[in-house]
N, C-alpha and C positions, 0 to 999 in steps of 0.2 A: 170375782176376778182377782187372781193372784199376784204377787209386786214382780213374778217375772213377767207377766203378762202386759203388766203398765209399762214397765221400764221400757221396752223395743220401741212404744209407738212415742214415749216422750224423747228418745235418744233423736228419733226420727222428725221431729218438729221440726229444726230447723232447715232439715232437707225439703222439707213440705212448703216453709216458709220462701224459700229462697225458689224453689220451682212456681211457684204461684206467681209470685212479682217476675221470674223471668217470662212465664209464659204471658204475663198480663200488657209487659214491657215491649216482646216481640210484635205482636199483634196491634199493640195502641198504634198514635199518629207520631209517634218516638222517629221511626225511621223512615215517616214521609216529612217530618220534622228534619230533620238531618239532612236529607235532601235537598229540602227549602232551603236550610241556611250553606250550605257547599253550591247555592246555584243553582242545580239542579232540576228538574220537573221530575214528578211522582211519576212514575209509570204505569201505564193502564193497568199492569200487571199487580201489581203491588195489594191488591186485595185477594185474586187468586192465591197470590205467593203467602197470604197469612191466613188463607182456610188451608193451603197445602200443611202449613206447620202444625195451624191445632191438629188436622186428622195425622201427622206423627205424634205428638203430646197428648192426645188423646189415646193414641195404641200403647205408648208408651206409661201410660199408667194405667191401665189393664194389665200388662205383662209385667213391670218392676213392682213389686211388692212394697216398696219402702214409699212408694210413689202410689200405690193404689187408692187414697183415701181420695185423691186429687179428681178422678175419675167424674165425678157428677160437674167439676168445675169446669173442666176439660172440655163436657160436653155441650154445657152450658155456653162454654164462650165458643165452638164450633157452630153451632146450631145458630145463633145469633150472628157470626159472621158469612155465612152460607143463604142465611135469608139478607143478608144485605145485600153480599154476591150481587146473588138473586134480580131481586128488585132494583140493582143500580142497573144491572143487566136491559131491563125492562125499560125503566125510565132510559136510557140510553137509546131507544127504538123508536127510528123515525116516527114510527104509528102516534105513541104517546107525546115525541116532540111534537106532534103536527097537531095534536088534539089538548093536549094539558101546559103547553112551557105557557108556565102565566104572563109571558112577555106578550106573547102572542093571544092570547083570551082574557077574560074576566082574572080581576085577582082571586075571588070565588073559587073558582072554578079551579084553575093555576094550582092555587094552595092546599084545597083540598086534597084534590087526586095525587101530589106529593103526603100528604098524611094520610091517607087511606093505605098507602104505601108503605109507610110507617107502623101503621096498625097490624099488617100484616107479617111485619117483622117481628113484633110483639106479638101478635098471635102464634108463633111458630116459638118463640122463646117460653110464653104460656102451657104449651104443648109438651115442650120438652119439659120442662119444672116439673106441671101435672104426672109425666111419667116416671118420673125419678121418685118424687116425692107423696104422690095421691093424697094430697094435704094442701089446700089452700094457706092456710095457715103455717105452711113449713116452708112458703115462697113469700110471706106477708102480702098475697092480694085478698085479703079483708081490707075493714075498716080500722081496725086496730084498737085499742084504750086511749082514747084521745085527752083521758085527765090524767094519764101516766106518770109516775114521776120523772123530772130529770134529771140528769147527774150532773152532777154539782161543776162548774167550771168556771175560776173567780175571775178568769180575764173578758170575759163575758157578763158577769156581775152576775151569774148563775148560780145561787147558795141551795143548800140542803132544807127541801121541803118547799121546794117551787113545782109546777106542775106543766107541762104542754101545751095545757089549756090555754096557761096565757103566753108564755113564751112563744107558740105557734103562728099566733097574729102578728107578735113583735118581730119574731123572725121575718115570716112573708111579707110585714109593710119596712121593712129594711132592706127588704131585695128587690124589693119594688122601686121603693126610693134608691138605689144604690144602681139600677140599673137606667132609672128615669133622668136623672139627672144629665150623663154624658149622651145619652140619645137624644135629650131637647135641646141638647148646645149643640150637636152636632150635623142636626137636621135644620133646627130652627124654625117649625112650621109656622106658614102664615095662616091668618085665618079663614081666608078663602081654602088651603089646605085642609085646613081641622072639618069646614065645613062639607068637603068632597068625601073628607077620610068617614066622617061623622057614619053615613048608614053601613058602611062597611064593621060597624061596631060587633057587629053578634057574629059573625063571621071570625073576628079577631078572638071574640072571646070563646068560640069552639076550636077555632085551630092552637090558641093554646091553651086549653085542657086536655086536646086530646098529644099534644105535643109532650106535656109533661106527666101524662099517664105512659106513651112509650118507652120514653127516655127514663122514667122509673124503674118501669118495667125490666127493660136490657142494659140499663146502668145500675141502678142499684140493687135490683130483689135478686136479679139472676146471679149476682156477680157472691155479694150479703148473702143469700138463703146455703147457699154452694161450700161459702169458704170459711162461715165465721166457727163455726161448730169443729173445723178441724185446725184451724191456722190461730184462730181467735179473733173476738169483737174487733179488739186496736190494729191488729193487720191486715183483718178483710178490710175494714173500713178504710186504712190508707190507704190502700189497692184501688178503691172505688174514687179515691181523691183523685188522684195522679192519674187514673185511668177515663176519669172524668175531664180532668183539666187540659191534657191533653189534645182529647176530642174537642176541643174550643181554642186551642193554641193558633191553628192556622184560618182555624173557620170561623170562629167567634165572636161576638160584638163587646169589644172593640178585640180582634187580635193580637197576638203576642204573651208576653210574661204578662202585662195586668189583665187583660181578660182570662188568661189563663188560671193566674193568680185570684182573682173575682170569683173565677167558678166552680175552685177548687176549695175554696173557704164555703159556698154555697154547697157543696158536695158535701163537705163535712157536717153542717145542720142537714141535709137531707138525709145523712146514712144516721145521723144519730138519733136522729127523731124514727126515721123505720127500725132500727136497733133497739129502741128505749119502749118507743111503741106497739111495737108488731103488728107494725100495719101499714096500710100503704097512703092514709086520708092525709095526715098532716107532711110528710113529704110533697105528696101528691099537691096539696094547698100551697105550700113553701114556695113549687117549684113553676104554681101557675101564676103565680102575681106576678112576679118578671117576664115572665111568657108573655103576657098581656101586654106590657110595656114593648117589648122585641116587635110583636106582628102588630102593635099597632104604626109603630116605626115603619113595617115592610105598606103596612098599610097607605101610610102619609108619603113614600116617596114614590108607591105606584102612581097615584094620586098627584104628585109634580110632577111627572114623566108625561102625563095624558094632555 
């Protein structure tokens, strides 16, 4: 390849850069965020209204050349918004409120058939990736090098010639502790609770593994496999921050700037561990220990309510 041939597409980076974060921006909880704070209520509409954008942003880099590279990302976060659609649609349906709202049935039961739900979304985001890419390995859903090295980061006490291996565990028993901590002041379970919550354990610990396999899935791999190769590692990766932290700004334990802030520092060990590693295991590990902490929470105040 010839230096006129490089030049166009690097001239073109930061048109790629800046469409990326706008489309990632449109689409997040940014402008049901804004709504929240003017007062407001989100509009049922408000998810249609951001599958209508991607399918423009998606045509739209098919047809502008300077914008074509963006194409797999495009489709990427269509496909994932579309199966959300989807299944809010569903769950929305007297049928399934009348059979799964865990208010109403087992938290079992409740909780699952919401993550089956999930998984489903993930499998359609799976779907797409496979067809783009026909590479496990070009979406990071392997295992990945779990003795990888990491990149060095000294505010983290992260030096040159440390490994995954162990940083991985320190990570996930920090976001364990990190999330365990404001959930036991703010529940405060007795022990009659812990003992209710008690067999409901293996149930907690399947809904979050498989909680933190979706969430990988259609946060990080779909978003990472898509963009880093044409935007670069440190812009995909803030992309997944911000697009992460977002998605927990209004929903998240605890809501606001520090849950959001919480989960966006979280988000950044989980893009850099799937980036460093290429793979999905130590993410995936990171993102279950806290997960575990959350539904055992959901757990203990089913469990006061009864």
């Amino acid at each position: 390849m010839n230096v006129e041939q490089i030049a166009p597409r690097h001239e073109r980076k930061p048109l790629l850069i800046a469409a990326a974060w706008l489309g990632m921006l449109a689409v997040s909880d940014l402008p049901d965020i804004i709504l929240n704070r003017l007062g407001g209520e989100v509009p049922s509409w408000m998810l249609w209204a951001k599958v209508g954008f991607l399918a423009l942003f998606l045509g739209l880099t098919l047809l502008w050349k300077a914008l074509r590279r963006l194409w797999p990302y495009a489709l990427a976060l269509f496909v994932l918004f579309m199966a959300l659609e989807l299944t809010s649609l569903f769950r929305a349906t007297a049928w399934f409120q009348g059979h799964f709202n865990y208010k109403g049935v087992s938290f079992s039961l409740g909780f699952l058939a919401l993550s089956a739900l999930d998984i489903l979304v993930a499998l359609a985001v799976i779907a797409a990736l496979w067809l783009m890419k026909r590479d496990r390995k070009a979406f990071f859903l392997v295992k990945g090098q779990l003795d990888a090295p990491i990149e060095p980061v000294r505010w983290l006490g992260i030096k040159k010639g440390n490994s995954w291996m162990a940083f991985g565990f320190i990570f996930a028993a920090a976001a364990g502790l990190g999330v365990c901590i404001p959930t036991i002041l703010g529940i405060a379970p007795t022990a009659d609770m812990l003992k209710k919550a008690l067999p409901l354990l293996p149930v907690v610990l399947l809904l979050a593994a498989i909680n933190a396999f979706t969430e990988e899935v259609y946060f990080r791999a779909n978003i990472l496999s898509t963009l880093y190769q044409v935007i670069g590692r440190t812009q995909a990766l803030l992309i997944t921050i911000v697009f992460f932290g977002l998605a927990h700004y209004l929903y998240g334990s605890p809501p606001g700037i520090i849950g959001a802030s919480m989960v966006g520092f979280l988000a950044f060990l989980l893009g850099k561990s799937m980036l460093e590693t290429r793979g999905l295991l130590w993410p995936w590990f990171i993102h279950f220990v806290p997960d575990v902490v959350i539904f055992a929470s959901y757990a203990l105040l089913f469990v006061k309510t009864q």
